[in-house]
Every structure is written in C-alpha cells, then in structure tokens.
C-alpha positions as CSV (number, residue, x, y, z in Angstrom):
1,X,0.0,0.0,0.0
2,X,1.4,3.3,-1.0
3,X,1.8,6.0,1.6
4,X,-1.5,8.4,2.0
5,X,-1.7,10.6,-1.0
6,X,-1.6,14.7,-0.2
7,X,0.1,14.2,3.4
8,X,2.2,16.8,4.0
9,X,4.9,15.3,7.5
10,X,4.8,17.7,10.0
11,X,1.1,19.8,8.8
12,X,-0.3,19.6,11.8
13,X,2.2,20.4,14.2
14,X,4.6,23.5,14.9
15,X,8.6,23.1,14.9
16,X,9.9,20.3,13.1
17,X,11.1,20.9,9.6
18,X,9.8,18.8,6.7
19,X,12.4,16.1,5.9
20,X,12.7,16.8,2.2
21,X,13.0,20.7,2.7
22,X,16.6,22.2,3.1
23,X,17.7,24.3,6.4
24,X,19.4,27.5,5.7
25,X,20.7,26.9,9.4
26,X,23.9,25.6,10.3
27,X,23.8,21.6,11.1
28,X,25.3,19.4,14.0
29,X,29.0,18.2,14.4
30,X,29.4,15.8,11.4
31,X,29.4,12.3,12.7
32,X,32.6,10.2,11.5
33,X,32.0,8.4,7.9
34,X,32.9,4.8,7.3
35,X,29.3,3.3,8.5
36,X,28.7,-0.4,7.4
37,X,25.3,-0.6,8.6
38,X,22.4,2.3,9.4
39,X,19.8,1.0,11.6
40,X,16.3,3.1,12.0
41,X,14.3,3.9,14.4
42,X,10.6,4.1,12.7
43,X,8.0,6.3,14.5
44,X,9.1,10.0,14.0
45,X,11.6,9.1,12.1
46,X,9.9,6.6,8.9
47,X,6.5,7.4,9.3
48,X,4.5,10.2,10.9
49,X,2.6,8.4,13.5
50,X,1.9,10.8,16.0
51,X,-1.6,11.5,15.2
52,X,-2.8,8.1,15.2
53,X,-0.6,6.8,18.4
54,X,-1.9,9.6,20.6
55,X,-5.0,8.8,19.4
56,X,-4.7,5.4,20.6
57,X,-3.5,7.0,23.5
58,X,-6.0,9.1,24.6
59,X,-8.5,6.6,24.4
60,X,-6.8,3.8,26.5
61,X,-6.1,6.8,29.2
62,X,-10.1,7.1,29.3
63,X,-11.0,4.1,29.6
64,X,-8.9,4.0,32.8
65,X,-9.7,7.3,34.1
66,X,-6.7,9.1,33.7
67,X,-8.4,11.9,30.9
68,X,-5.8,13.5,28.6
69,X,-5.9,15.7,25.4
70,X,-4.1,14.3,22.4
71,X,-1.4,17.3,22.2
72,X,-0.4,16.9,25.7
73,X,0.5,13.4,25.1
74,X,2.9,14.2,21.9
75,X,6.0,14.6,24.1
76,X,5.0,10.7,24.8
77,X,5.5,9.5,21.4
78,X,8.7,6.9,20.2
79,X,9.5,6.2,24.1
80,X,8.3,2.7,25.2
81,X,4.6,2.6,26.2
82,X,5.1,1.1,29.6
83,X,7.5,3.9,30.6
84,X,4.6,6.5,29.3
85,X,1.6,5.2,30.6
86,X,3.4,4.6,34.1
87,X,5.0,7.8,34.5
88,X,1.2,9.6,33.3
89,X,-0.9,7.1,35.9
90,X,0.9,6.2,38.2
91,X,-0.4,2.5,38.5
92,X,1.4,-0.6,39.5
93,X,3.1,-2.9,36.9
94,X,0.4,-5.4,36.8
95,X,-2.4,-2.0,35.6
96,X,0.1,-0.8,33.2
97,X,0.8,-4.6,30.9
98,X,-3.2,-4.4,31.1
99,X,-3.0,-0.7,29.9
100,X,-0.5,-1.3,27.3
101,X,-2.9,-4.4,25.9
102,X,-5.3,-2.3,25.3
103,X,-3.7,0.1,24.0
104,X,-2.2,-2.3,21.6
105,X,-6.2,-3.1,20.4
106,X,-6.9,0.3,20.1
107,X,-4.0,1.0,17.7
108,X,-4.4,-1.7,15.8
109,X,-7.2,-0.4,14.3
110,X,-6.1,3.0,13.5
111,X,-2.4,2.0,12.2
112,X,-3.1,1.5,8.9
113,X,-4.3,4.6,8.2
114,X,-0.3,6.2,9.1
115,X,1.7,7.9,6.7
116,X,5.2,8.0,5.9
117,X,7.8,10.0,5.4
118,X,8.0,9.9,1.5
119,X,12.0,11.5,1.2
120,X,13.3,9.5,3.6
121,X,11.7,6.4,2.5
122,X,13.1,7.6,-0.6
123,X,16.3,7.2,1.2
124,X,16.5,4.4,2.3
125,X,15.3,2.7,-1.1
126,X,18.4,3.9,-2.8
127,X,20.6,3.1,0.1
128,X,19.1,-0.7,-0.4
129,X,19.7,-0.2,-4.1
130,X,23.5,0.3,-3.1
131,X,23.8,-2.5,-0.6
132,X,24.0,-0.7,2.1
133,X,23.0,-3.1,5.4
134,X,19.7,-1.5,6.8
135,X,17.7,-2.6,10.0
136,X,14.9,-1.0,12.0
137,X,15.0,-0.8,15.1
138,X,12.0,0.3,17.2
139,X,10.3,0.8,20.3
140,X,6.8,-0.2,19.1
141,X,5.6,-3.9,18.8
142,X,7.4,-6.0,16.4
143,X,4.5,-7.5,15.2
144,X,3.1,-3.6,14.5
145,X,6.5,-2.6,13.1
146,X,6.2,-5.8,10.6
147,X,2.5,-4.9,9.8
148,X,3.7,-0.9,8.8
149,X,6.4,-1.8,6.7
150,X,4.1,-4.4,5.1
151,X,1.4,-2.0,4.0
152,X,3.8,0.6,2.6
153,X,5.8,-2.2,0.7
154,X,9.1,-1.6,2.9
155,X,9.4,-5.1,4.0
156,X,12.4,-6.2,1.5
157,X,14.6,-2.9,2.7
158,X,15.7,-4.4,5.6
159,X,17.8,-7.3,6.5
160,X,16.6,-7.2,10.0
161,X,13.0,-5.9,11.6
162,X,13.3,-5.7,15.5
163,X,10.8,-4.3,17.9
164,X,9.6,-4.7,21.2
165,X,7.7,-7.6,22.6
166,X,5.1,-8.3,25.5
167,X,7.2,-6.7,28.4
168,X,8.7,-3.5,29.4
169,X,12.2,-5.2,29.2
170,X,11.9,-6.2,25.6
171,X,11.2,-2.6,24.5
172,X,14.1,-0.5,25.7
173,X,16.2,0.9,23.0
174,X,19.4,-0.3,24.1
175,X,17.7,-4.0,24.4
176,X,16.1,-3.7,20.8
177,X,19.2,-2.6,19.0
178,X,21.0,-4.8,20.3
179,X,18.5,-7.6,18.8
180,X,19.2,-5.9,15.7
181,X,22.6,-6.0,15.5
182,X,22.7,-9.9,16.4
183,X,20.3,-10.5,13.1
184,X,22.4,-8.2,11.2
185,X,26.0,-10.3,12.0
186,X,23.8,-13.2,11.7
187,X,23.2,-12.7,7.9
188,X,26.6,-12.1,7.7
189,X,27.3,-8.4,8.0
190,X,30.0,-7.7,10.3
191,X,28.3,-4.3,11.7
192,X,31.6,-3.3,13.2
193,X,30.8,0.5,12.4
194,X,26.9,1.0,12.4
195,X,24.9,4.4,13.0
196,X,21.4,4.7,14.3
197,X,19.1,7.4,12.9
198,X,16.1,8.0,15.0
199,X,14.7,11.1,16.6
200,X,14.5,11.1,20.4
201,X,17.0,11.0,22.9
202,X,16.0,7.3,23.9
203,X,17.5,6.7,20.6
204,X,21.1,8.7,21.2
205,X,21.2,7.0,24.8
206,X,19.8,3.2,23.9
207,X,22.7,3.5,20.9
208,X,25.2,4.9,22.9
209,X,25.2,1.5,25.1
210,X,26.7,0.1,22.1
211,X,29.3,2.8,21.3
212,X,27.2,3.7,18.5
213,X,26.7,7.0,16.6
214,X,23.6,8.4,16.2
215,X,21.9,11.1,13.8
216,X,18.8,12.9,14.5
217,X,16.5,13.7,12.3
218,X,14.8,17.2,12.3
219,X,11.6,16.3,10.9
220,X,10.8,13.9,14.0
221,X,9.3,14.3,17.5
222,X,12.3,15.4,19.7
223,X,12.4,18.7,21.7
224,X,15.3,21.1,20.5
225,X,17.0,20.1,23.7
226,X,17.5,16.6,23.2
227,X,19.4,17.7,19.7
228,X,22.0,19.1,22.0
229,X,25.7,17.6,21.4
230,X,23.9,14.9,18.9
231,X,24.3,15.6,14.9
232,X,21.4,16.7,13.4
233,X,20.0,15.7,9.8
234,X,17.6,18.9,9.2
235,X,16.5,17.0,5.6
236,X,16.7,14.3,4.0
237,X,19.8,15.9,1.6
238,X,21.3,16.2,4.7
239,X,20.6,12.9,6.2
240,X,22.3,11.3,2.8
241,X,25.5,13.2,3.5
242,X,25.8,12.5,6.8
243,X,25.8,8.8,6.1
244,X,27.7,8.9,3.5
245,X,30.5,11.1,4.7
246,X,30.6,13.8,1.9
C-alpha cells in the first residue's frame, strides 16, 4: 500500500522541519564516515505516526480514568509505552501490561491509516539499491512494526525488523538494538561500524550502550533540547550526507 496521497509530515504540528526541505541553518558536528550498517528507528523518524498513536493513547487513558488531550501526550510518542503510561498514571506494573494491551487493540485499528515519510523512505530505497545493510529498530511492537512496513511495501529494505515484545524489558532501545545487530552479524554483515538514525533522545542513549553514533532527524518528534551535542539531519539531503561522509 502506498503512503496516504496529499500528506504533508509535519502539517499539523509547529517546529519540526519537513524532511525533504533544506535548512538554511547551520547543522550538528558531522558524525565520523565509514558506517557499514544504518539502523532506524521508525516512529518519527519513517513514518509520521503521531496522530494516530496519541489517538490510541487518549483513548486507552479514558477508559482507565486518567483523561488527557491528544497534544499533551505528543511529548509521549517513540519512548516505550510502559515507561509513558506509568509515569502519566501512576499504577502498579500489573495496571500498566493491562493498559499497554489495550492500547495495543486500540491502535491496531487505526495504524493502517499512518503515513510516511516519503523523502526518507526515498532514502532508504536507494541506500538498499546500493547495498547498504539497513535494519529497523523500534520501540513499538514488532508484530506492529512488521505490519507498517508491510502495507507501505518496505518489507524487502531491511535485512533485520526488531521491535519490542510483551514486556517492558523487551522494549528499551538499548535492548532492541541490540537484537538488531545480532540478526544483522547473523546474515553475515559484520556491523563493526553502524549508526542509528532515530529522533529522540531514547535513541542517542539506547545507541550509545553500544558505542554507536547516532543522527537525528529534524523532521521527527524530539524537543530542541534533546538535539543538543547529537548531529542533526535537518532533511533528508542532509541525512544522505551524513551517512555517506561527503
């Protein structure tokens, strides 16, 4: 399924810059060249899901009697649910799995209706068209992740999908990209230099358990403070030099 026609990322919501639109600003430090794998982070940074997950959101938080607008709950989006839905209520583990379930229904329903990001999906085609390794490497359900990719004929870009699973544990960045990089050496590429591209500071400090680089992405959901000290891709142009060390 193709990407929902007329979309324009980042319409309905002030600050970030749309990802195939050049800054006339200066850029981050330029991270060191020589990747040999890019792994991404998908919500905020692939697709524009923000509507639809806060949605979802807002409607879970209802049910349970914890009332919230959809706006206030944008901060909330890319981080793993169980850290978000604890921090807003306040429950005990065994309330927030049951929150995050049906969440998870909700969402469901609505997913398929989420655009993506068409430069940077135009990105990572031709980075697939030059062998470049690719993985993704998100917060959100696998099994949702796989479904996405799915509709907006994405699944063949990447030698490894990882995601979370049914537990808070599975779905911290430093835990899922660490999955990735296992399936990635496992279909024999060595990975020895890889670079996440995401768009939160749970991406920067999940990577940074594994030494790795990341680049931020100006188009996604992250505050201009957690850009601080992290190189910034402000569009897609500059994404592609970034990764590719020009």
């Amino acid at each position: 399924m193709s990407a929902v026609a007329g979309r324009r990322p980042g319409a309905d919501r002030a600050g970030p810059r749309r990802p195939g639109q050049r800054s006339r600003g200066g850029r981050g430090d330029r991270v060191s060249e020589g990747y040999d794998a890019v792994l991404f982070d998908l919500d905020g940074t692939l697709i524009d899901s923000a509507p639809i997950i806060c949605r979802a959101m807002a409607e879970t938080l209802a049910n349970y009697g914890y009332p919230r607008t959809e706006e206030s709950l944008r901060p909330y989006v890319g981080p793993p649910l169980w850290f978000t839905f604890a921090e807003v209520t306040g429950e005990s583990p065994e309330v927030i799995d049951a929150i995050v379930r049906d969440y998870r229904a909700r969402y469901a329903e609505l997913m398929p209706a989420t655009p993506v990001f068409e430069p940077v999906v135009g990105l990572v085609r031709r980075l697939h068209r030059r062998g470049v390794p690719l993985a993704l490497a998100t917060s959100k359900q696998r099994t949702a992740a796989e479904r996405l990719l799915e509709l907006h004929g994405m699944t063949d870009l990447f030698t490894a999908v990882q995601g979370a699973g049914d537990d808070a544990a599975s779905a911290a960045k430093s835990t899922v990209i660490a999955r990735a990089l296992a399936d990635l050496r496992a279909a024999d590429v060595a990975a020895r230099h890889p670079v996440l591209v995401g768009d939160r500071s749970h991406d920067v400090e999940g990577a940074a358990v594994h030494r790795m680089p990341t680049i931020l992405v100006g188009w996604g959901y992250g505050s201009p403070a957690e850009r601080v000290g992290v190189s910034v891709a402000e569009d897609v142009a500059e994404l592609e030099e970034l990764l590719s060390g020009r």
